[in-house]
OpenMM code with the backbone's topology and positions (N, CA, C; nanometers):
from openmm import Vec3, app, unit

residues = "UNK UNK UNK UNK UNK UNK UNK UNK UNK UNK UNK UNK UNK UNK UNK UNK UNK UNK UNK UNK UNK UNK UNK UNK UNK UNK UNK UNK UNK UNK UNK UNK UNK UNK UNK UNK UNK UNK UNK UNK UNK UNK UNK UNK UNK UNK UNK UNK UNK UNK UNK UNK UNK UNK UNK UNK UNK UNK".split()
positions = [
    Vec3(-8.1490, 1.9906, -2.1253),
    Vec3(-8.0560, 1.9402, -2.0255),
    Vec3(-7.9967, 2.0554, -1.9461),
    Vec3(-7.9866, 1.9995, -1.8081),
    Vec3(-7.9046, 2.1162, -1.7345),
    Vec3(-7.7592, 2.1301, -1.6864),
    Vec3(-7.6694, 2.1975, -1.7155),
    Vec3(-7.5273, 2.1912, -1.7363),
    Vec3(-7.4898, 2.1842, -1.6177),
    Vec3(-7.5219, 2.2194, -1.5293),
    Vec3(-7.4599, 2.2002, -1.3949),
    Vec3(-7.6149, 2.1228, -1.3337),
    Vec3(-7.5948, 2.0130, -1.2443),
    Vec3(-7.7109, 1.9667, -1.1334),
    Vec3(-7.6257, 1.9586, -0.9935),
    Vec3(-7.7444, 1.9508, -0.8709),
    Vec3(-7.6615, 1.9152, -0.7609),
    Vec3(-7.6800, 1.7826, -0.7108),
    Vec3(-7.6028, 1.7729, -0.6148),
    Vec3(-7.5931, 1.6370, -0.5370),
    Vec3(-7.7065, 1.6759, -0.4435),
    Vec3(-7.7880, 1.6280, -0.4431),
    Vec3(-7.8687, 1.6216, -0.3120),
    Vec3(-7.8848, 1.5106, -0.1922),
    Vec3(-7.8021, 1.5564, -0.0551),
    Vec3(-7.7687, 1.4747, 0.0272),
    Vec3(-7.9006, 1.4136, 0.1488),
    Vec3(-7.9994, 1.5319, 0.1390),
    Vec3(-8.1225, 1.4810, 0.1889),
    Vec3(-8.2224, 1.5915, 0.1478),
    Vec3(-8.3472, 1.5643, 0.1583),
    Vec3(-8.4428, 1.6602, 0.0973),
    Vec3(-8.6167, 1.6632, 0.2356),
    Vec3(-8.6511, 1.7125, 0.3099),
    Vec3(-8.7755, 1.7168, 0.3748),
    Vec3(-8.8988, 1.8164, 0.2865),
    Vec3(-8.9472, 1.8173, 0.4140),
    Vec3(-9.0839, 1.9458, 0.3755),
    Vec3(-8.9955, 2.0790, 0.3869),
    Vec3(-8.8947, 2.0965, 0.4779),
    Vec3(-8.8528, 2.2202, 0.5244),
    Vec3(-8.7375, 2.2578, 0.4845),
    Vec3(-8.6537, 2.1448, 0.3854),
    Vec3(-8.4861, 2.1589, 0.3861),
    Vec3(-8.4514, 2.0768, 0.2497),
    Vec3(-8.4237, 2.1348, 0.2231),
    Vec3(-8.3010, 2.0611, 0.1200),
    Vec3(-8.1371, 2.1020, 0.1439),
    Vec3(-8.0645, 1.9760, 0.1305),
    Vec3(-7.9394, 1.9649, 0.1878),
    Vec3(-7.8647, 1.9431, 0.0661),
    Vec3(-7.7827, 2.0930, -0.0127),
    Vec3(-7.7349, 2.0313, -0.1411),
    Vec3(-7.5785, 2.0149, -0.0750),
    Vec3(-7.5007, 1.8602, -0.1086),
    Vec3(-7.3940, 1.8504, -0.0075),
    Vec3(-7.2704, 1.8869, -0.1740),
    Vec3(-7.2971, 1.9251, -0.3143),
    Vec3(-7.1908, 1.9165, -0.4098),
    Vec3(-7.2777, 1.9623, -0.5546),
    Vec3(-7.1764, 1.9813, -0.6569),
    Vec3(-7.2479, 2.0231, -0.7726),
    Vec3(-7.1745, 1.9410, -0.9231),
    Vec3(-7.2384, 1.8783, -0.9677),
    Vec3(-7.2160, 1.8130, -1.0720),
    Vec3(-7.2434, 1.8131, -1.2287),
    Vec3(-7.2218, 1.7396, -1.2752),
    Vec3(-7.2655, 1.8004, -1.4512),
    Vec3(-7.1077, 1.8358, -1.4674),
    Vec3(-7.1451, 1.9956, -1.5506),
    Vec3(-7.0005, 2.1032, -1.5975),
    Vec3(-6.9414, 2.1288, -1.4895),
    Vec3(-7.0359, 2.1442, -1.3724),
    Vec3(-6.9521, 2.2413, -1.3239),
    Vec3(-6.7805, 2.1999, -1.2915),
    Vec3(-6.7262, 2.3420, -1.3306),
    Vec3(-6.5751, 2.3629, -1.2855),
    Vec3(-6.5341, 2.3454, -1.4201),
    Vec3(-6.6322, 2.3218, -1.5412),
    Vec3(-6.5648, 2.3219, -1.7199),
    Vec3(-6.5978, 2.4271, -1.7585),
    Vec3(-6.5107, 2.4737, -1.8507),
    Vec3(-6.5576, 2.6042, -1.9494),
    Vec3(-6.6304, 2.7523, -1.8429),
    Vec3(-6.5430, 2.7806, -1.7250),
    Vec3(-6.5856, 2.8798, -1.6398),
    Vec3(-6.7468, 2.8303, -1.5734),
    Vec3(-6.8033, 2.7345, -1.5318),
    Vec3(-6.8994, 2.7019, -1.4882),
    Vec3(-6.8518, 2.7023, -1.3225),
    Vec3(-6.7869, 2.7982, -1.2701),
    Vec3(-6.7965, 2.7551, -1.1217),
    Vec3(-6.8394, 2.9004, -1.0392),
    Vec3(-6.8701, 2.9093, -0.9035),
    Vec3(-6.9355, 2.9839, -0.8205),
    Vec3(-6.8543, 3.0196, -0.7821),
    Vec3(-6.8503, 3.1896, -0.7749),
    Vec3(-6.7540, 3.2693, -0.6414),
    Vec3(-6.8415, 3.3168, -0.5452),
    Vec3(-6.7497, 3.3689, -0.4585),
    Vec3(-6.8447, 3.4661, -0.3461),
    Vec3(-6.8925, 3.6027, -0.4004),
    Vec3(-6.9993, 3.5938, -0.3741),
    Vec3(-7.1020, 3.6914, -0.4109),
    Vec3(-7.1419, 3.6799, -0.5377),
    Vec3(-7.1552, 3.5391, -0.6068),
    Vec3(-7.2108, 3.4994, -0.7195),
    Vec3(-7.3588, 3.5584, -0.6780),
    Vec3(-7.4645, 3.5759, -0.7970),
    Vec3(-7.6140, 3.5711, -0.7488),
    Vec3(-7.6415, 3.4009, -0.7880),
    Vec3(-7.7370, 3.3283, -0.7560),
    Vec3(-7.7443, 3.2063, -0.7526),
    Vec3(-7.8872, 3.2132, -0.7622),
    Vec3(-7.9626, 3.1098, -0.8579),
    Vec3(-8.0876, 3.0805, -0.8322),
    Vec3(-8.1362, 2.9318, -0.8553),
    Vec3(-8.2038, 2.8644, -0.7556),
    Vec3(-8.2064, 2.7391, -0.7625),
    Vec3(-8.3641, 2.6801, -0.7596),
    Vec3(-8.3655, 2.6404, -0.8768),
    Vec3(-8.5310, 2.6236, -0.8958),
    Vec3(-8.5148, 2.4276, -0.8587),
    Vec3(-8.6531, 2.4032, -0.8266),
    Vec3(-8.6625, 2.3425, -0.7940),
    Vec3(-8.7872, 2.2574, -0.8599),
    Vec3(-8.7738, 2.1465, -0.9821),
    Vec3(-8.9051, 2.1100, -1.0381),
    Vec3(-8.9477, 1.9971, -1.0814),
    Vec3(-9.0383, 1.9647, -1.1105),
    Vec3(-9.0878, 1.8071, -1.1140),
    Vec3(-8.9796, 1.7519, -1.2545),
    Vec3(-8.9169, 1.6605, -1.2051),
    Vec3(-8.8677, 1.5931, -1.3498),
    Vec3(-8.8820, 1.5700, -1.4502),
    Vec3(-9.0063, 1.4779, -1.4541),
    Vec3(-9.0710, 1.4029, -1.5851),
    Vec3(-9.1664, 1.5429, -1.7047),
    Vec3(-9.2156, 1.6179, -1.6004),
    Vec3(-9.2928, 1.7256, -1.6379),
    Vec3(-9.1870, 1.8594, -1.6467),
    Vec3(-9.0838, 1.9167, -1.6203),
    Vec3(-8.9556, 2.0087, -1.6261),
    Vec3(-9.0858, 2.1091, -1.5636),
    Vec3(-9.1634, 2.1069, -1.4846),
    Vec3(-9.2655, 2.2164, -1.4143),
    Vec3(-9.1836, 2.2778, -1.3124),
    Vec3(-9.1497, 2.3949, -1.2892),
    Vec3(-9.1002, 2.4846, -1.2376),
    Vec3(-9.2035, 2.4660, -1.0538),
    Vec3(-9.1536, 2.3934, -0.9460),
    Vec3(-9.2595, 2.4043, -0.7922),
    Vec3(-9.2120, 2.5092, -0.7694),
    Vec3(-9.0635, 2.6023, -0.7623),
    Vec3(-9.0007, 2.7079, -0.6880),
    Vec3(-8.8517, 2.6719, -0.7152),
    Vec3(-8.8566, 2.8588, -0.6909),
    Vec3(-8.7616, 2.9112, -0.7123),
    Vec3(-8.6787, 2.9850, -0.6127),
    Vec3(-8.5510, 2.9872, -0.5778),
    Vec3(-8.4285, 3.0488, -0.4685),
    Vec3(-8.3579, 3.1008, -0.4958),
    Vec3(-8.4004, 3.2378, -0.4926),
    Vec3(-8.3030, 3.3184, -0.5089),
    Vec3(-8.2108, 3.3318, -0.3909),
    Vec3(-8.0513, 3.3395, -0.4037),
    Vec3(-7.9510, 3.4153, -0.3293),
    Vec3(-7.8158, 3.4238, -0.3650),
    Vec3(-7.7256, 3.4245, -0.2636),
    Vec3(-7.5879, 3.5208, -0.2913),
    Vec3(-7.4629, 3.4045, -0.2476),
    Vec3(-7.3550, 3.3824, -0.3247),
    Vec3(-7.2783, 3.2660, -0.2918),
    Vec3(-7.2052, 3.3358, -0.1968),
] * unit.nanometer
topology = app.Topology()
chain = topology.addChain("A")
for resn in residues:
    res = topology.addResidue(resn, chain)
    for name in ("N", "CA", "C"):
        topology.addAtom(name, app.Element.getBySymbol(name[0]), res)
């Protein structure tokens, strides 16, 4: 299971639109500052297969 997931407000070929973050986050120090490093993988559900990965900087 993953402790924090996001809200995803729309998703294309070119974009994903995460509009919030849910699960923990904001329990037990689970929240993002500026200049957090952040990485947001992105993967098939049923299979937990890793399509890609995003790295960057809050």
């Amino acid at each position: 299971d993953d402790p924090v997931t996001a809200n995803v407000s729309s998703w294309t070929n070119t974009q994903i639109v995460i509009s919030g973050l849910a699960g923990a986050y904001g329990l037990d120090g689970w929240i993002i500052n500026p200049g957090d490093a952040l990485a947001v993988d992105v993967a098939n559900v049923p299979t937990g297969v890793a399509a890609a990965v995003f790295n960057t900087l809050a």
